[in-house]
C-alpha positions in Angstrom: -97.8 8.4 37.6 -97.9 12.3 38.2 -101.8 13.0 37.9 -103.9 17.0 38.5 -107.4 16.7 39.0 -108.6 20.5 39.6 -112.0 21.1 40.9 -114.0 23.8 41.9 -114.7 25.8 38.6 -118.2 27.5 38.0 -120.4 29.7 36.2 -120.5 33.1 38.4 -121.3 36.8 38.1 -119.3 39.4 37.5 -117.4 40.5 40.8 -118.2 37.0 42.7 -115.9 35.2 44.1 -114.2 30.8 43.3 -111.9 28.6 45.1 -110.0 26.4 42.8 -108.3 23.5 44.1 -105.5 20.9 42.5 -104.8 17.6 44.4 -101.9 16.3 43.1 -100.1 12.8 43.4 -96.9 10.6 41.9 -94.8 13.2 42.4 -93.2 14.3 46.3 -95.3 17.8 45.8 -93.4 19.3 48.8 -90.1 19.7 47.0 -91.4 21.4 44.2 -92.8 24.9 43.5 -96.3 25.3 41.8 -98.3 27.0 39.0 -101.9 27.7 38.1 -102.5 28.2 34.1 -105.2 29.0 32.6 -106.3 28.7 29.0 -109.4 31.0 27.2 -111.3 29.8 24.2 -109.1 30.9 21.1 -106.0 31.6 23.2 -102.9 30.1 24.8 -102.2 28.8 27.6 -100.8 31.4 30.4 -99.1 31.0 33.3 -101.8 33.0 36.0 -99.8 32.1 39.3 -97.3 30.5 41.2 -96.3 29.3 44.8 -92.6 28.4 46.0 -92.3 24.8 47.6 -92.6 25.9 51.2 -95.5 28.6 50.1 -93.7 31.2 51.1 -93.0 33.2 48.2 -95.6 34.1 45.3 -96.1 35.2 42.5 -98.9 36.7 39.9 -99.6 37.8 36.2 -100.4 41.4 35.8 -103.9 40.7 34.9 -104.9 38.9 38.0 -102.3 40.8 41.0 -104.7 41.9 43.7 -107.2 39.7 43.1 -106.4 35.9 42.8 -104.0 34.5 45.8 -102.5 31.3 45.4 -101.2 28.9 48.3 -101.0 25.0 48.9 -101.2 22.8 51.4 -98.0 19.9 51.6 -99.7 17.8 54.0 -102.5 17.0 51.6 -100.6 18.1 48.2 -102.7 20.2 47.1 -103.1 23.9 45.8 -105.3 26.2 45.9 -106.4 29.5 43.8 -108.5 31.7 46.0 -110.3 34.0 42.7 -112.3 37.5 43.9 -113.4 40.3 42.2 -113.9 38.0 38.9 -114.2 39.5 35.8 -115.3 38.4 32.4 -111.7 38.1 30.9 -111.1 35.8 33.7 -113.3 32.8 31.7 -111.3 30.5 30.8 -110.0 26.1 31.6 -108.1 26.6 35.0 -105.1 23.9 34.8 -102.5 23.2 38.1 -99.3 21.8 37.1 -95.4 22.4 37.9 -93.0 24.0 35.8 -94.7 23.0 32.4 -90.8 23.0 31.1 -90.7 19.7 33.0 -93.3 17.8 31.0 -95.5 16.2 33.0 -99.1 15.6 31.9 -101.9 18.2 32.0 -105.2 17.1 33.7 -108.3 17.9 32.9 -108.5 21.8 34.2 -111.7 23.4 35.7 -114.1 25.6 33.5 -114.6 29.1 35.1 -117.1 31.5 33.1 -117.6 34.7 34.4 -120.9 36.3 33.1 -123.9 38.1 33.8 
């Protein structure tokens, strides 16, 4: 079955820097593009970034452009969320998935808390 297990979520300082990562399986991940949610305490889930199938293309929420940079890795199906310059708004349960309008299950996610 299609499973997520992200990892790589931590307490850190203001301005330091995380590397999420999502490995993936039950699903052939190099055919489909893929996303990085995240969801704060009290607020929806929001889609934070996302990566075409071949990683070539990109793309960011206003709040994070400049500072996060997604990419993956189709020999090992798995994606990545490089996170610099982090701030407190940036707390939040990290979640990988695909289009969430597919339906597949949600893992886990990875806590990130930014704070001083």
């Amino acid at each position: 079955q299609v499973q997520f297990v992200e990892s790589g979520g931590d307490l850190v300082q203001p301005g330091g820097s995380l590397r999420l990562s999502c490995a993936t399986s039950g699903f052939p991940f190099k055919f489909y593009p893929m996303m990085w949610y995240r969801q704060a305490p009290g607020k929806e889930r929001e889609l934070v970034a996302s990566v075409a199938d071949t990683g070539g293309t990109t793309n960011y929420a206003d709040s994070v452009k400049g500072r996060f940079t997604i990419s993956r890795d189709n020999r090992k199906n798995t994606v990545y969320l490089q996170m610099n310059n982090l701030k407190p708004e940036d707390t939040a349960v990290y979640y990988c998935n695909a289009d969430e309008l597919i339906g597949w299950p949600w893992g886990q996610g990875t806590q990130v808390t930014v704070s001083s």
